[in-house]
RODO-2510 file (C-alpha; in nm, 4 decimals, decimal comma):
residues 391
     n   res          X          Y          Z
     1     x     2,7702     5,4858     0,1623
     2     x     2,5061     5,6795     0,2525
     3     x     2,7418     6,0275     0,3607
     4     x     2,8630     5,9726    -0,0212
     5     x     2,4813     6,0198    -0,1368
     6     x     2,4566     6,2863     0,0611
     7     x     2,7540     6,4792    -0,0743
     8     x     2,6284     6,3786    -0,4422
     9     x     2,2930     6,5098    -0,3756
    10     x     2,4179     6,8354    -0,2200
    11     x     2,6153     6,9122    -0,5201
    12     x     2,2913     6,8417    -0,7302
    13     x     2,1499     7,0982    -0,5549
    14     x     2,4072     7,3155    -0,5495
    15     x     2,4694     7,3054    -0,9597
    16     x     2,0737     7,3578    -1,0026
    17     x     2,0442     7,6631    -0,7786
    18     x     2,4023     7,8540    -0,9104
    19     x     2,6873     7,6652    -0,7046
    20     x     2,9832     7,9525    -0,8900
    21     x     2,9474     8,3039    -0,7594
    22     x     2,7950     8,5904    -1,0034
    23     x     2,6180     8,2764    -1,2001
    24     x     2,2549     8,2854    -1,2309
    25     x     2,0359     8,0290    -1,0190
    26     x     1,7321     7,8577    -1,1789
    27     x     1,4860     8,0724    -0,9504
    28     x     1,6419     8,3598    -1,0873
    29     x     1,6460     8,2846    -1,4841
    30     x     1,2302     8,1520    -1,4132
    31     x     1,2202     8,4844    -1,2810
    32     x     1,3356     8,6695    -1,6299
    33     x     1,1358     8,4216    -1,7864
    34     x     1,4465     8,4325    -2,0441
    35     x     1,3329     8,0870    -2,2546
    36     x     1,6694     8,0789    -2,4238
    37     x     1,8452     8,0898    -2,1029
    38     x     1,6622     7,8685    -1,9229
    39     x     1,7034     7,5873    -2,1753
    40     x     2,1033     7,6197    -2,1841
    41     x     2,0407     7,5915    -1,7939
    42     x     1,8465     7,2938    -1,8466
    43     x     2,1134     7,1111    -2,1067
    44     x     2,3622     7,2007    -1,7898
    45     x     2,1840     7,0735    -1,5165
    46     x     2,1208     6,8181    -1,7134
    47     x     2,4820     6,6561    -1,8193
    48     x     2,5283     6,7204    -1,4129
    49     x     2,2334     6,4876    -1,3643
    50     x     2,4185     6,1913    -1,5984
    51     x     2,7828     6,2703    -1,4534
    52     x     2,6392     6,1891    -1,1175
    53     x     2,4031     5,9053    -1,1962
    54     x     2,6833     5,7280    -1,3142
    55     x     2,9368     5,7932    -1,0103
    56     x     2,6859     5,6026    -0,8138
    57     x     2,6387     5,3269    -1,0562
    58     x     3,0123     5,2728    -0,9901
    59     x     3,0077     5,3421    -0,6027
    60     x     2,7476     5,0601    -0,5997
    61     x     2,8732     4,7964    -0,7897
    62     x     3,1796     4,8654    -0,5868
    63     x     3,0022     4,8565    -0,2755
    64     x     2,8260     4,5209    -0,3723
    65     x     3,1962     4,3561    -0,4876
    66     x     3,3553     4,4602    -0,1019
    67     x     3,0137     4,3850     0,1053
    68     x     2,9853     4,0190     0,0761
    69     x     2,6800     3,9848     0,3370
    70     x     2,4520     4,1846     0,0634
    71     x     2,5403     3,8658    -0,2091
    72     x     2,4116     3,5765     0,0505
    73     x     2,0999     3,3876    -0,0217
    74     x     1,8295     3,3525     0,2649
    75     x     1,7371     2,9793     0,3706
    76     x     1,6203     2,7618     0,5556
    77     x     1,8204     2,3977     0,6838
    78     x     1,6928     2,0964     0,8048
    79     x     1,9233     1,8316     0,9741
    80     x     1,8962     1,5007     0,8457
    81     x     1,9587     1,1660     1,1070
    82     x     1,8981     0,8006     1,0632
    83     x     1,5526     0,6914     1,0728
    84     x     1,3586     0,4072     1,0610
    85     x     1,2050     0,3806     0,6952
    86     x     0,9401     0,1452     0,5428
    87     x     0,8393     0,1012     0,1697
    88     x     0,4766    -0,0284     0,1162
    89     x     0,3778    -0,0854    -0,2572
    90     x    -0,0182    -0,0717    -0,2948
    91     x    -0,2114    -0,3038    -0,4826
    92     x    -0,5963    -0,4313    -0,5022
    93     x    -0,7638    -0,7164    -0,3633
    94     x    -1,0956    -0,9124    -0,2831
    95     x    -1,1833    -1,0285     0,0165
    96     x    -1,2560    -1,4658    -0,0382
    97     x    -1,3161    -1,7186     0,1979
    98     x    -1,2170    -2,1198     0,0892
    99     x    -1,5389    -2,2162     0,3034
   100     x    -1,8503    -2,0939     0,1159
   101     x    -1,9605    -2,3262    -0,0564
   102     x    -2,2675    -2,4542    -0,2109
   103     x    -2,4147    -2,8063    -0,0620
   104     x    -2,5682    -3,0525    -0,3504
   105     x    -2,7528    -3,3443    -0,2809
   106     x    -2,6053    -3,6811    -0,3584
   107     x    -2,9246    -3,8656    -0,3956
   108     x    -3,2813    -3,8442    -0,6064
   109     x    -3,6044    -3,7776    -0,4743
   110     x    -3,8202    -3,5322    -0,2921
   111     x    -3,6847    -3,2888    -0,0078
   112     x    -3,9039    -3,4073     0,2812
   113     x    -3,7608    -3,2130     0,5433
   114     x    -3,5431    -2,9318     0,6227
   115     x    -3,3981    -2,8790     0,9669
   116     x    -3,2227    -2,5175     0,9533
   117     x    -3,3141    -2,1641     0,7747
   118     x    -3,0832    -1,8489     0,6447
   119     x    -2,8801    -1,7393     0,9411
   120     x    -2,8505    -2,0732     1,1500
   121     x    -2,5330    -2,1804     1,2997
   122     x    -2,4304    -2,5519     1,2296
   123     x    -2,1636    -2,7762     1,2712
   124     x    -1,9569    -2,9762     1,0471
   125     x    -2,1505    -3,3136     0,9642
   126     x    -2,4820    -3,2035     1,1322
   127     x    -2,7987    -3,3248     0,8474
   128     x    -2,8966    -2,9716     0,7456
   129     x    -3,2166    -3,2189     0,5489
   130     x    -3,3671    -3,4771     0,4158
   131     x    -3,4187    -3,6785     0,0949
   132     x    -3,7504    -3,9251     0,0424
   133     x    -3,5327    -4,2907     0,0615
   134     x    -3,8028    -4,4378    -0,1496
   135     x    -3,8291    -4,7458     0,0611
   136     x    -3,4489    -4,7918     0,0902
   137     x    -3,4502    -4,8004     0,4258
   138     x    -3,6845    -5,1048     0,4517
   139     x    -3,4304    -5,2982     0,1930
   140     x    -3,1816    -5,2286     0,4393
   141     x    -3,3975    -5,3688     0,7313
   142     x    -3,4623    -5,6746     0,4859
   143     x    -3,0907    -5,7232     0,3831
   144     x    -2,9809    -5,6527     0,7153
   145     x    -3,1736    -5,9610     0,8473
   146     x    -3,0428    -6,1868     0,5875
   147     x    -2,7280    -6,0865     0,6540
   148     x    -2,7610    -6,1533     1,0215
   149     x    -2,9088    -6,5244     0,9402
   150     x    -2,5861    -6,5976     0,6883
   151     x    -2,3384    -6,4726     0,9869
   152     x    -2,5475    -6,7475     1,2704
   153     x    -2,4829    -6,9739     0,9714
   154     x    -2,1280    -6,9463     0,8949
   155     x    -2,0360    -6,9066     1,2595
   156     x    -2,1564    -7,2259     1,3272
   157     x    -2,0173    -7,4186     1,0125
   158     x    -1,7011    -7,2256     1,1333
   159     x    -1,7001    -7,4187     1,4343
   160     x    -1,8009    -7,7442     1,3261
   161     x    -1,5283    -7,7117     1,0785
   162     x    -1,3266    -7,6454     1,3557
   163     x    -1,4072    -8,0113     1,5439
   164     x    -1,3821    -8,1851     1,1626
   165     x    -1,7225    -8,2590     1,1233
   166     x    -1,8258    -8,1779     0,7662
   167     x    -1,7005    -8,0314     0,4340
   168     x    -1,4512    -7,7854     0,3780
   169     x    -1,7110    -7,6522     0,0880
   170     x    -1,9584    -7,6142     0,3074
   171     x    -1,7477    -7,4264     0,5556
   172     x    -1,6396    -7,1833     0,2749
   173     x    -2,0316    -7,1208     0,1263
   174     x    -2,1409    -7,0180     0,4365
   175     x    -1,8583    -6,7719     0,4874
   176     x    -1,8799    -6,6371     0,1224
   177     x    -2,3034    -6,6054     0,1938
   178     x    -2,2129    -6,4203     0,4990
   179     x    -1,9378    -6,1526     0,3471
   180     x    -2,2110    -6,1085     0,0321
   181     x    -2,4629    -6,0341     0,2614
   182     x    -2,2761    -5,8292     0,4430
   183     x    -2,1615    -5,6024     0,1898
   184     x    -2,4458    -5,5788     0,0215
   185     x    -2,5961    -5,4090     0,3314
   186     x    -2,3096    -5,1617     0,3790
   187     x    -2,3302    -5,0684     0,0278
   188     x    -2,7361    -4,9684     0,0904
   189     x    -2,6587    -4,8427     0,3835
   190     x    -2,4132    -4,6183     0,2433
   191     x    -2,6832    -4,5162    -0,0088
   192     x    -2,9108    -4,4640     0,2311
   193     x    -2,6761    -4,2479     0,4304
   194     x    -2,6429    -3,9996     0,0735
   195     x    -3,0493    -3,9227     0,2021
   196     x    -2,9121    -3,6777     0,4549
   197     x    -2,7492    -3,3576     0,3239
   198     x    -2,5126    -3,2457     0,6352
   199     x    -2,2826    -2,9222     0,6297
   200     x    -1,9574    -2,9757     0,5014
   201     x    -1,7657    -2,7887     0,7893
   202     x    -1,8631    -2,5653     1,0578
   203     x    -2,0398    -2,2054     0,9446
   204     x    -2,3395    -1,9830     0,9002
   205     x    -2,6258    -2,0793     0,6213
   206     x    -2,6170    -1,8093     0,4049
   207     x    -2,9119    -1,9274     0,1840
   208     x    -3,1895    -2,1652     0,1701
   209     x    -3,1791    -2,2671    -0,2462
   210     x    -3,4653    -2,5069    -0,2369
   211     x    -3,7290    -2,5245    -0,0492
   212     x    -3,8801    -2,8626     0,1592
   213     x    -4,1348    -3,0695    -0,0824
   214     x    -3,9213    -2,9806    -0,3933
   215     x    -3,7840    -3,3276    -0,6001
   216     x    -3,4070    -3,2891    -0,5719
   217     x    -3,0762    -3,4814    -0,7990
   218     x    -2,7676    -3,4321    -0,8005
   219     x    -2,5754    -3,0856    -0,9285
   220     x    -2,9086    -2,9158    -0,8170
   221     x    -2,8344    -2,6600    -0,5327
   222     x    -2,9724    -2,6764    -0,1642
   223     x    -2,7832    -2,4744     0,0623
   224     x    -2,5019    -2,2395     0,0211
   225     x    -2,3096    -2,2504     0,3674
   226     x    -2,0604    -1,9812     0,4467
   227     x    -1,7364    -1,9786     0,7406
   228     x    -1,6482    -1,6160     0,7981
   229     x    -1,3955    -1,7547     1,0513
   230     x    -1,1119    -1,8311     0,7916
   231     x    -1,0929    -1,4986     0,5702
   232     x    -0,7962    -1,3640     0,3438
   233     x    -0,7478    -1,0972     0,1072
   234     x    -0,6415    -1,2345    -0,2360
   235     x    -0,4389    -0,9934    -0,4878
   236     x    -0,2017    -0,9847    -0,7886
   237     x     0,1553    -0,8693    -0,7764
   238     x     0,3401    -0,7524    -1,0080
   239     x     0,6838    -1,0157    -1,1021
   240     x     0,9296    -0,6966    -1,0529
   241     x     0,8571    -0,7613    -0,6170
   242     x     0,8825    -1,1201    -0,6351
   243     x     1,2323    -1,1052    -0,4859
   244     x     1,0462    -0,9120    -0,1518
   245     x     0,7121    -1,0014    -0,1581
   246     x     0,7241    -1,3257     0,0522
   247     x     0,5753    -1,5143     0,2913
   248     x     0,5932    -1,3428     0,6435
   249     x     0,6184    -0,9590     0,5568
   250     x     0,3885    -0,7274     0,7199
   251     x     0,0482    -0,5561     0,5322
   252     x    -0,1828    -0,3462     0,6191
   253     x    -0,5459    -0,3871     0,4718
   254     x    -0,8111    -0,1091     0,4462
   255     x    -1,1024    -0,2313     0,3569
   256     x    -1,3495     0,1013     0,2543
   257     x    -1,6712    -0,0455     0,2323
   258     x    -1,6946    -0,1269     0,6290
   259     x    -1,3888     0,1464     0,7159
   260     x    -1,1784    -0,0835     0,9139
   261     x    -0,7762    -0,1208     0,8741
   262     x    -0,6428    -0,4406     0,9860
   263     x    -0,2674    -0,5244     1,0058
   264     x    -0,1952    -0,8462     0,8999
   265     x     0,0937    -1,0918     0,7518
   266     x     0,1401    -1,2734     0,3723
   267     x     0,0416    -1,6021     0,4268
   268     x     0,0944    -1,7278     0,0795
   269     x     0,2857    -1,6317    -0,1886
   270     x     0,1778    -1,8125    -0,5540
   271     x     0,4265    -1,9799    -0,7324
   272     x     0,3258    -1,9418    -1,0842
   273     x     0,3482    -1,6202    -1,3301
   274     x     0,0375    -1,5251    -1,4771
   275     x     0,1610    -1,4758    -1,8267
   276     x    -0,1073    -1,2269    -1,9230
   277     x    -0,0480    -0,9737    -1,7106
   278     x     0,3007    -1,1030    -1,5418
   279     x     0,1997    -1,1061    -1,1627
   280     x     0,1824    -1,3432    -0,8870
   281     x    -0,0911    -1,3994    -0,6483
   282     x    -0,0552    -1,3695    -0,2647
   283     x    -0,3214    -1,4203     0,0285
   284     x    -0,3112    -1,2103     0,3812
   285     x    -0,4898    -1,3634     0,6261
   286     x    -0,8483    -1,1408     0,7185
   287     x    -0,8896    -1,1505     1,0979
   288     x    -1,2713    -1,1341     1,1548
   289     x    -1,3581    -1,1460     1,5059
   290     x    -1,6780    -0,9144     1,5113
   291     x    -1,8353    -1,0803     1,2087
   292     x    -1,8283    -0,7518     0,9830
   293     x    -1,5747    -0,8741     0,6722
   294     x    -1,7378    -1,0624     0,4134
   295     x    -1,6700    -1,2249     0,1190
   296     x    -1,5839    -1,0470    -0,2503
   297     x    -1,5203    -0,7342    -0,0276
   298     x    -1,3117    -0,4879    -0,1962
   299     x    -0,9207    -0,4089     0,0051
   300     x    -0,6361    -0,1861    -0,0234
   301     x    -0,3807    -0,4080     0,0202
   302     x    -0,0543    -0,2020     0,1749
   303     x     0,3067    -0,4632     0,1883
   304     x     0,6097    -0,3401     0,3536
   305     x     0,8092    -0,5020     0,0846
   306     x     1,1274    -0,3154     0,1984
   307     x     1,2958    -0,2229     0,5645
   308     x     1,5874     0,0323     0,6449
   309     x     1,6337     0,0915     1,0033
   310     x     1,9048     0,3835     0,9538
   311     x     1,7829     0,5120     0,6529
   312     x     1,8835     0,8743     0,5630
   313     x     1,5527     1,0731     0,3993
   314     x     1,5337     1,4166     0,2247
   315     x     1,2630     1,5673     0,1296
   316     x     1,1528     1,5315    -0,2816
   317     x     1,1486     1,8871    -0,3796
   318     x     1,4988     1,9658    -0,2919
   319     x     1,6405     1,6934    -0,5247
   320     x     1,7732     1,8502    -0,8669
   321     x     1,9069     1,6902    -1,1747
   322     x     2,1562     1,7812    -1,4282
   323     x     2,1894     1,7774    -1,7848
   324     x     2,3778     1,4268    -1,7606
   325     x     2,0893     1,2528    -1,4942
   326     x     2,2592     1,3311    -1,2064
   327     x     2,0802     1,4062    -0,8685
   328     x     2,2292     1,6753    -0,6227
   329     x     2,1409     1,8596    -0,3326
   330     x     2,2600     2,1959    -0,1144
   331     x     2,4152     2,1187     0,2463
   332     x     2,5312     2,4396     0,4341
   333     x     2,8044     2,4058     0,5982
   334     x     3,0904     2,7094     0,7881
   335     x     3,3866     2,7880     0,5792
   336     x     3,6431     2,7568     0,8217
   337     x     3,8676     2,9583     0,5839
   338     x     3,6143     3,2721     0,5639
   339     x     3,5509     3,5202     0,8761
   340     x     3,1965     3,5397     0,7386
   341     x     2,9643     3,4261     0,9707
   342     x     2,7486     3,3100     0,7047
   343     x     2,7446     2,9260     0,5617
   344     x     2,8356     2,8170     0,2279
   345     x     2,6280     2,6047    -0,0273
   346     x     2,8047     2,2894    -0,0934
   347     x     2,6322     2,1456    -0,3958
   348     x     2,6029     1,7312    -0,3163
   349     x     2,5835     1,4398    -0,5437
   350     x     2,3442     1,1553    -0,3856
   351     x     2,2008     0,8190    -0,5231
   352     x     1,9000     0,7704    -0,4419
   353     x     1,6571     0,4648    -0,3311
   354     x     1,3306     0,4445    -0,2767
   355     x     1,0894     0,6410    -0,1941
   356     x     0,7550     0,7114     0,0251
   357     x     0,5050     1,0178     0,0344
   358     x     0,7050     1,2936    -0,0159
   359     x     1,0363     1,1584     0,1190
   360     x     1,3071     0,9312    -0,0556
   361     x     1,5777     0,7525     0,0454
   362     x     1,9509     0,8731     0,0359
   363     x     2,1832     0,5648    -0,0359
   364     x     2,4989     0,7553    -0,0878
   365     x     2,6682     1,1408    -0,0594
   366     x     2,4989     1,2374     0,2387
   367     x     2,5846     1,1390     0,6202
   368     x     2,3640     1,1962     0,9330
   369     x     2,4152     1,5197     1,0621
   370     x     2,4812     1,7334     0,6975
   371     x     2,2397     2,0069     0,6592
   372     x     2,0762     2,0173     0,3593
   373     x     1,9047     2,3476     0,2357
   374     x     1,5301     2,2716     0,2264
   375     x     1,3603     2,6688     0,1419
   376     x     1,5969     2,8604    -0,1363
   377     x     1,7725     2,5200    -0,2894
   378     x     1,6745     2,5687    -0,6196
   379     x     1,8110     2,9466    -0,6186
   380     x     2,1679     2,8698    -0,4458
   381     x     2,4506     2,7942    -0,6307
   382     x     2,7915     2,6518    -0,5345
   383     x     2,9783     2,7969    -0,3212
   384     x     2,7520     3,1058    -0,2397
   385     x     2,7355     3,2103     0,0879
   386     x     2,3836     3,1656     0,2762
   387     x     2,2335     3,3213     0,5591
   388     x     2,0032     3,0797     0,7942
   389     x     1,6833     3,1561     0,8958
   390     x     1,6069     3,0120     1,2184
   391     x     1,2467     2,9121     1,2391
***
């Protein structure tokens, strides 16, 4: 190609400067300074000019037509292979805790003492304070001794009763004076016992309500009493997972507030539709061994709600469509039939599955091992032949 330029150029030359013997050359007729001359040299020179132009429009598009390695496309490949691939929808959640709770009295009077302050540890049923009795406690002393003389007295009716001496009426009064007495003390007793407020379960007081020499009743706050040690994450999912959201699948929380990430499983999975906004609810147990989570703590809430241990992933942004929805990719492949040693574009239709970051998951048209075209996929077509970069 280039030795033809080279001849085409030469003859330029040569018809410019006076190629036919006894014909004037351009230097000469700018010598003479002959304007009519030089512009019929010009209009010559000129036609020339087009002639050739046009020979090597035609050498070139004949060159391009024979040279097949100028019409290849450069790209670059990437080799898919099974892979282990996890789906994760993300959804909100708080942070809640079933133990914190706020302890109410169950009887009248003034708070004479409290025991604990903000920050103590107690135990479940340990008396947290104290509520004035208002002499209850010396009725029970009172009742209790009455009871205790109607139980001598029916004991021994009981066992005269038992060697026939007596009534059978007097046998039973004495044993219907003793059970009356006796429950009438277990019932103050029992009153008695509502005098002490003790801590519902096992936890951390989070807040002294009312303070000791305050008159107290029932529904009034004293203490609110918190366990950090049973935390979860409750959060709404949408219905369209409810077939793979389930109890058992893996999640990973972030909560941002603290910066921690804590792996974790579903626990629970609700079994009711919230017709307002058509989710379910789910809880993912909080593991909070340093102390640091706390309650009404915002979480993003991360569920592998789908598994694929040979999954076959391309990248997004080679994906195209057509006119009638389908997707397609570029593989290159050898063309056993062709000498080249270039690859051709095989166009590919795929379904596709789901998909994570900037990957998605191949279901069908591709196999492990095809090369897809990753750079230069969207300029390929069919059947062209590609040249691979290696990187």
């Amino acid at each position: 190609m280039k030795k033809t330029v080279l001849l085409l150029i030469a003859a330029i030359t040569l018809a410019s400067c006076g190629g036919n013997k006894g014909e004037k050359s351009v230097d000469d007729l700018i010598a003479e300074g002959n304007l009519e001359a030089i512009q019929q040299k010009r209009t010559e020179v000129k036609a020339q000019q087009t002639e050739i132009q046009d020979q090597l429009n035609r050498l070139d598009a004949e060159i391009k037509k024979l040279d097949k390695s100028d019409n290849s496309a450069l790209v670059t490949t990437h080799v898919i292979s099974d892979t282990l691939f996890k789906h994760y929808i993300e959804i909100q959640g708080n942070v809640e805790t079933k133990q914190n709770v706020i302890v109410y009295p169950e009887y009248q009077g003034t708070l004479t003492r409290v025991f604990v302050k903000e920050g103590d540890r107690v135990r479940k049923g340990q008396t947290l304070a104290r509520i004035d009795d208002g002499g209850l406690s010396s009725q029970v002393a009172q009742l209790d001794a009455q009871a205790q003389l109607a139980k001598t007295t029916y004991e021994r009716q009981k066992r005269l009763w038992e060697q026939k001496i007596g009534s059978e009426i007097q046998y039973l009064q004495a044993k219907t004076s003793y059970e009356s007495s006796q429950n009438a003390v277990d019932q103050l007793r029992s009153q008695l016992a509502k005098t002490a407020v003790k801590a519902p379960f096992s936890g951390v007081i989070d807040d002294v309500i009312t303070d000791q020499g305050t008159v107290v009743a029932p529904g009034q706050g004293i203490f609110r009493i918190v366990n950090l040690g049973d935390m979860y994450v409750k959060a709404s999912v949408p219905e369209r997972y409810l077939s793979t959201v389930s109890k058992g699948k893996d999640v990973s929380i972030e909560i941002p507030m603290i910066g921690e990430t804590i792996d974790s499983k579903v626990r629970q999975t609700g079994n009711y539709i919230n017709p307002n906004n058509r989710s379910f609810t789910i809880e993912v147990d909080v593991p909070n061994k340093n102390g640091t989570v706390k309650p009404n703590l915002t979480a993003r809430v991360r569920i592998n709600d789908y598994t694929n241990e040979k999954a076959l992933l391309v990248p997004l942004n080679v994906i195209s469509e057509n006119a009638d929805g389908e997707q397609y990719v570029y593989t290159a492949a050898q063309d056993t039939t062709n000498t080249s040693k270039n690859a051709i574009a095989k166009r590919r239709y795929i379904t596709t599955g789901k998909t994570q970051g900037d990957k998605i998951e191949v279901l069908k048209g591709l196999a492990a091992g095809d090369a897809i075209i990753v750079e230069g996929a969207r300029s390929v077509k069919d059947g062209q032949e590609v040249k691979i970069l290696k990187l």
